[in-house]
C-alpha positions in Angstrom: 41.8 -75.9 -24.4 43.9 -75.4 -21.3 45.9 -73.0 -24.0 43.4 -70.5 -24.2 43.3 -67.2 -23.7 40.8 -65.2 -21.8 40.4 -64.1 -25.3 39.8 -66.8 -27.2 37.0 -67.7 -24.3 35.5 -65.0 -25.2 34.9 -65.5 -28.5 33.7 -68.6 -27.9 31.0 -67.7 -25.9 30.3 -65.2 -28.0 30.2 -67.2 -30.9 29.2 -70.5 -30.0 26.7 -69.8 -27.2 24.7 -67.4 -28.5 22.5 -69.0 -31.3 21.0 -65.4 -32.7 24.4 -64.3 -33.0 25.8 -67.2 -34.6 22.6 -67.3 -37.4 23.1 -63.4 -37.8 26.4 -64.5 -38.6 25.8 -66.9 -40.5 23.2 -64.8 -43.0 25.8 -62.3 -43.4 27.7 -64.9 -44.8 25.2 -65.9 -46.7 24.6 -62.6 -48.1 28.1 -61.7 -48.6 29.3 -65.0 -50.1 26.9 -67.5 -51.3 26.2 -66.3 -55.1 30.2 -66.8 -55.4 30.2 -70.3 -53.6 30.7 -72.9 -56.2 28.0 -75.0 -57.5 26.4 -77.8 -55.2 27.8 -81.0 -57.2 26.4 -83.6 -54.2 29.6 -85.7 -54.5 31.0 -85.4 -50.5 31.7 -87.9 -48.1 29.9 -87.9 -44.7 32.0 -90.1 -42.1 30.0 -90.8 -39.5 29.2 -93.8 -36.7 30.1 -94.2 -32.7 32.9 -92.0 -31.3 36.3 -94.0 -31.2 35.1 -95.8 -34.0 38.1 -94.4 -36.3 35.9 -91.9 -37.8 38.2 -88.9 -37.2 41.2 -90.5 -38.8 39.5 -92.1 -41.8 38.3 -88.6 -42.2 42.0 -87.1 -41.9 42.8 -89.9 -44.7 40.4 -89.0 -47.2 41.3 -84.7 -46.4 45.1 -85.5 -47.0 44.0 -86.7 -50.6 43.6 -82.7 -51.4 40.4 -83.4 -53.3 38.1 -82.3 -50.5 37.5 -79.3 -48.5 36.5 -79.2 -44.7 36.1 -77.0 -42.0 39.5 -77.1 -39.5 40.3 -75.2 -36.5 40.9 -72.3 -38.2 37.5 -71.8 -39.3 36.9 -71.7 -35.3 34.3 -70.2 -33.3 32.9 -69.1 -36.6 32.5 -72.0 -38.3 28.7 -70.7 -39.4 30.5 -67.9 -41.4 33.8 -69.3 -42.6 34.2 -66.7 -45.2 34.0 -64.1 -43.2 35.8 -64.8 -40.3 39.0 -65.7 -42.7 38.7 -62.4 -43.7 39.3 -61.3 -40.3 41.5 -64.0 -38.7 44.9 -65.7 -39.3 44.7 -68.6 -37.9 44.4 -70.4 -41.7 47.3 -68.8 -42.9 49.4 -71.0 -41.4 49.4 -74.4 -39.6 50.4 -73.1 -36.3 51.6 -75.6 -34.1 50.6 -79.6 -34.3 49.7 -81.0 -30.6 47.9 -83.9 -29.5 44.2 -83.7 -29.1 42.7 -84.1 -25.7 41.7 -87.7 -26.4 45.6 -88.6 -25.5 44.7 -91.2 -28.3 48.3 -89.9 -30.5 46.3 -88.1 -33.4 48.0 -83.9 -33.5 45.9 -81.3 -34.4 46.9 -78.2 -35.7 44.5 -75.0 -37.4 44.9 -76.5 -41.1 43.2 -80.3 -39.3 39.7 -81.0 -40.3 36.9 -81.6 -37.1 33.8 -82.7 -36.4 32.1 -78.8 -36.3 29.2 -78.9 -39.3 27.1 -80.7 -35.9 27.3 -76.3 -35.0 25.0 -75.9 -37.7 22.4 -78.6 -36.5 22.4 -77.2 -33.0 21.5 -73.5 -33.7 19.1 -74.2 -36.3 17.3 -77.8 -34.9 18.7 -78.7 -31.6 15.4 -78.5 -30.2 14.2 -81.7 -32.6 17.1 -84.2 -31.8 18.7 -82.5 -27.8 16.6 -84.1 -25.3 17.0 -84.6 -21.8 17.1 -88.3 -21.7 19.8 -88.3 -25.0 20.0 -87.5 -28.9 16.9 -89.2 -30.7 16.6 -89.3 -34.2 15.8 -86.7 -36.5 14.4 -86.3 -39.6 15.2 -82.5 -41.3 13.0 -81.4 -43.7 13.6 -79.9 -47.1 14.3 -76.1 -46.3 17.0 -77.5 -43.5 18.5 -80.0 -45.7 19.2 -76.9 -48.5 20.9 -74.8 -46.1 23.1 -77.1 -44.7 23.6 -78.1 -48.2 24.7 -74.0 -48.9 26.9 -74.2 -45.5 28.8 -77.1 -47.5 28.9 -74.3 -50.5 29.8 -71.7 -48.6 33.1 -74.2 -46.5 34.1 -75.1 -50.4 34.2 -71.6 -51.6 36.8 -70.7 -49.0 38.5 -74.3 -49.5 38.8 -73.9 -53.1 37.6 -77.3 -53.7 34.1 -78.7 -55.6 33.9 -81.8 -52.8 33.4 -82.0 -49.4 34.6 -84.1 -46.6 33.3 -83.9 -42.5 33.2 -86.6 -39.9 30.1 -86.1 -37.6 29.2 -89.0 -35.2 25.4 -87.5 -34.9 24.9 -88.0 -38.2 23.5 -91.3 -37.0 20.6 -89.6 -36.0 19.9 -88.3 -39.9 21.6 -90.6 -41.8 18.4 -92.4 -43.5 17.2 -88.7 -44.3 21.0 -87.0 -45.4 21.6 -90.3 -47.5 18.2 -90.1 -49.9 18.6 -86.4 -50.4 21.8 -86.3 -51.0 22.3 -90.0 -52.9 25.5 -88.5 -54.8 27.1 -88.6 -51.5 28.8 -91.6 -50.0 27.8 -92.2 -46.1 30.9 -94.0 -44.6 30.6 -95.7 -41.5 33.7 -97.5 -39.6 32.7 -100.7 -37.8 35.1 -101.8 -35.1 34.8 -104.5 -32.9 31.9 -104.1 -30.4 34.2 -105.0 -27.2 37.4 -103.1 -27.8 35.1 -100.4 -28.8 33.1 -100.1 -25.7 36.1 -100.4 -24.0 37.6 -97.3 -25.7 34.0 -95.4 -25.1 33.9 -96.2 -21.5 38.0 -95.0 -21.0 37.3 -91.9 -23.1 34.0 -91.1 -20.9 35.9 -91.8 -17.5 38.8 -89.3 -19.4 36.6 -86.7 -19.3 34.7 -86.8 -16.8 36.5 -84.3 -14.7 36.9 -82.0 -17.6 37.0 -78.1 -16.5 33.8 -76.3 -17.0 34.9 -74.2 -20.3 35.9 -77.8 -21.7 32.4 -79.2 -20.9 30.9 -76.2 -22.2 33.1 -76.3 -25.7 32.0 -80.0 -25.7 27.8 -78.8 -25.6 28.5 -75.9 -27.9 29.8 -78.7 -30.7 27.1 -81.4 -30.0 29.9 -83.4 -28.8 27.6 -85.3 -25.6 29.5 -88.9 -26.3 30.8 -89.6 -23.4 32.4 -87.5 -20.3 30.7 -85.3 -17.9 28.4 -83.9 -20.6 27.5 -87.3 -22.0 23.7 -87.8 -23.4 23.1 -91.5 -25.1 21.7 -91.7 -28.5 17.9 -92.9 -28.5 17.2 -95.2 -31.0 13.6 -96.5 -29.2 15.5 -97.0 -25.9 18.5 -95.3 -23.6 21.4 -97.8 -22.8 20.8 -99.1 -19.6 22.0 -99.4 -16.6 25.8 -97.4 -15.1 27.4 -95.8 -18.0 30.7 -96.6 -15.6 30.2 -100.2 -17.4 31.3 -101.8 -20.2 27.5 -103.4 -20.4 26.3 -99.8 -20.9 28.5 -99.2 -23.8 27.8 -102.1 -25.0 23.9 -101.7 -24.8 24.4 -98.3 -26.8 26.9 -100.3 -29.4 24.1 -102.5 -30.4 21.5 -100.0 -30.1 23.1 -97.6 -32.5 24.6 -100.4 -35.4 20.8 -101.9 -35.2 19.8 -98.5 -36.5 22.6 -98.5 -38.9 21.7 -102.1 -40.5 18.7 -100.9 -41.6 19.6 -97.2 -42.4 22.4 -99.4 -44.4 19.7 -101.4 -46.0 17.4 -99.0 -47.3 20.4 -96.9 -49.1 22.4 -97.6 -51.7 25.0 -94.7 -50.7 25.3 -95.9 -46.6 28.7 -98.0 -46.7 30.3 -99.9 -43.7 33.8 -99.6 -43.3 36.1 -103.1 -41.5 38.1 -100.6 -39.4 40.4 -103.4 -38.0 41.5 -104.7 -41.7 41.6 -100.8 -43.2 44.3 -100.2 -40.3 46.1 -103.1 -41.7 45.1 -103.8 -45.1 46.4 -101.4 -47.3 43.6 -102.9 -50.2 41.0 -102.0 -47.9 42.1 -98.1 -48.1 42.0 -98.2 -51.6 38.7 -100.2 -51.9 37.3 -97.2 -50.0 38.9 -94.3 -52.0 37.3 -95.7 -55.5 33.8 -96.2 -53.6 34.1 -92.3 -53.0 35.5 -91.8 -56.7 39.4 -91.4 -55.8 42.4 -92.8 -57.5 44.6 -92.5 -54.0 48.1 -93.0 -53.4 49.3 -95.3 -50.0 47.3 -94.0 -46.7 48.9 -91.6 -44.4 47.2 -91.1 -41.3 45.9 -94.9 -41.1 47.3 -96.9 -38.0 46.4 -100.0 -36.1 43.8 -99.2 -33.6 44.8 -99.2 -30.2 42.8 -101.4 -28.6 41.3 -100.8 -24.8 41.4 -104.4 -23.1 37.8 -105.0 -21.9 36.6 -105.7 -18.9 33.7 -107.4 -17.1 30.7 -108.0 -19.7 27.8 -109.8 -20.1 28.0 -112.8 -22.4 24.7 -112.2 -23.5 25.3 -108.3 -24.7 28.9 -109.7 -26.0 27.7 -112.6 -27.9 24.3 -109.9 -29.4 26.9 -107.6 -30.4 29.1 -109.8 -31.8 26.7 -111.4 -34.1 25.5 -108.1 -35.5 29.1 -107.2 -36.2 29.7 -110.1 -38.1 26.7 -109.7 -40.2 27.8 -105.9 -40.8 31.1 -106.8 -41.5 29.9 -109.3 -44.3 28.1 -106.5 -45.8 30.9 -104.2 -45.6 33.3 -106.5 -47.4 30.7 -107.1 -50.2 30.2 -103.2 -50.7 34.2 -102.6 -51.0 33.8 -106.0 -53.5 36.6 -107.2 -51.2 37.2 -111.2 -50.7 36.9 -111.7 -46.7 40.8 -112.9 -45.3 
């Protein structure tokens, strides 16, 4: 974001921070576009779990297929009328150049690369249900919500071309019980990494941005992105981590807190599936176990790579040995969904 112009800033604020503008947008589109948006089929995939999980490039994996649309870059600050603002931008026209996101974690970006933005939509029309104070709590949208978002994904495949859809969004967490029984076409994925190497990576990505300039921080608000960094905000399933999110036992706390919530989201749905992201880095069964869960015949994966794991720190035993065990209960499950033999 360092890259942007006083222009693009602008924009931005204009629409991203003003949530009349952005749903007068967004019924334009709706108006202009919808009746020509193809038909709802219910068959997406929804990656969603923990940041630094591996949701963004199991995400990338499944968009490289060409089966699914997205929104990408391009489709930003609009992204509530991405119809519209093609009409009127060219960033999609080409791929612009590739650069490494601000993670530093090796995965480029360019304006053709899917993101986490469809968590837009759930601010402006229901922040007020799930953005607290104290963190994100759960939420439960209702009927009316669950159809719009439902003509958003219309309206992102009418400009794709495509009939399926494909987004990574780590609050999904907080809807997933609802999104997966009103949508059970759709396939919920839901990479598990180790609990320790993951807080790790949380707690280096949250120290990474703490310092972030205000427009960054402000960018990161105007997504729903309050993971970690100067803008964090835990999730809330029942309880806030506790204690010093400068910790590894805080990210640990939160690790346990959220995949407890995800057991039994897991267990109640027949369409919630856990991903092994250590073995789908490495096996290359694994990837393809996944792609005929979500109905693909796929060729060799692209984008997967070993996960580069954060050492850890100083832990409790107690927190390591809690998460541990609910990882390897999760990790039996997930290997029984993929009807993969554990190695």
């Amino acid at each position: 974001m360092a890259d942007y112009s006083a222009l693009d800033k602008f924009l931005h604020r204009m629409a991203l921070g003003s949530a009349p503008l952005a749903e007068m947008l967004h019924d334009m589109e709706r108006g202009m576009f919808l009746k020509s948006a193809p038909a709802d089929t219910g068959r997406h995939v929804f990656v969603t779990g923990l940041a630094r999980a591996g949701t963004t490039i199991l995400m990338r994996e499944i968009h490289q297929t060409g089966e699914f649309g997205s929104l990408t870059y391009a489709d930003m600050p609009f992204v509530l009328a991405p119809n519209l603002w093609a009409r009127v931008s060219r960033k999609g026209q080409t791929a612009g150049v590739r650069s490494e996101r601000a993670h530093g974690d090796g995965i480029e970006v360019d304006f053709q690369s899917p993101e986490a933005l469809d968590e837009v939509f759930w601010r402006v029309f229901a922040g007020k249900f799930y953005i607290t104070p104290e963190g994100l709590v759960p939420h439960q949208p209702d009927t009316d919500l669950i159809a719009a978002y439902r003509d958003l994904i219309r309206l992102v495949l009418r400009k794709a071309g495509k009939t399926r859809y494909v987004s990574k969004n780590n609050n999904n967490i907080l809807r997933i019980a609802t999104l997966a029984k009103a949508m059970p076409e759709a396939v919920f994925l839901v990479p598990l990494r180790d609990p320790l190497t993951h807080a790790a990576s949380l707690l280096a990505q949250h120290r990474r941005f703490l310092d972030a300039e205000p427009f960054t921080q402000q960018y990161m608000i105007w997504l729903g992105h309050h993971e970690f960094g100067a803008t964090h905000r835990p999730f809330v399933f029942g309880k806030a981590p506790k204690g010093d999110p400068m910790t590894l036992d805080y990210w640990l706390d939160e690790w346990i807190s959220a995949h407890t919530a995800l057991d039994q989201a897991e267990a109640a749905s027949g369409n919630v599936v856990f991903v092994p992201y250590e073995a789908l880095s490495r096996d290359p069964a694994v990837w393809q176990a996944v792609a005929a869960r979500i109905g693909l015949t796929a060729g060799p994966a692209g984008e997967l790579r070993e996960v580069r794991e954060t050492p850890p720190g100083a832990h409790s035993a107690g927190l390591s040995d809690q998460a541990r065990a609910l990882h390897a209960k999760l990790t039996e499950r997930a290997f029984a969904a993929l009807s993969l033999p554990r190695g």
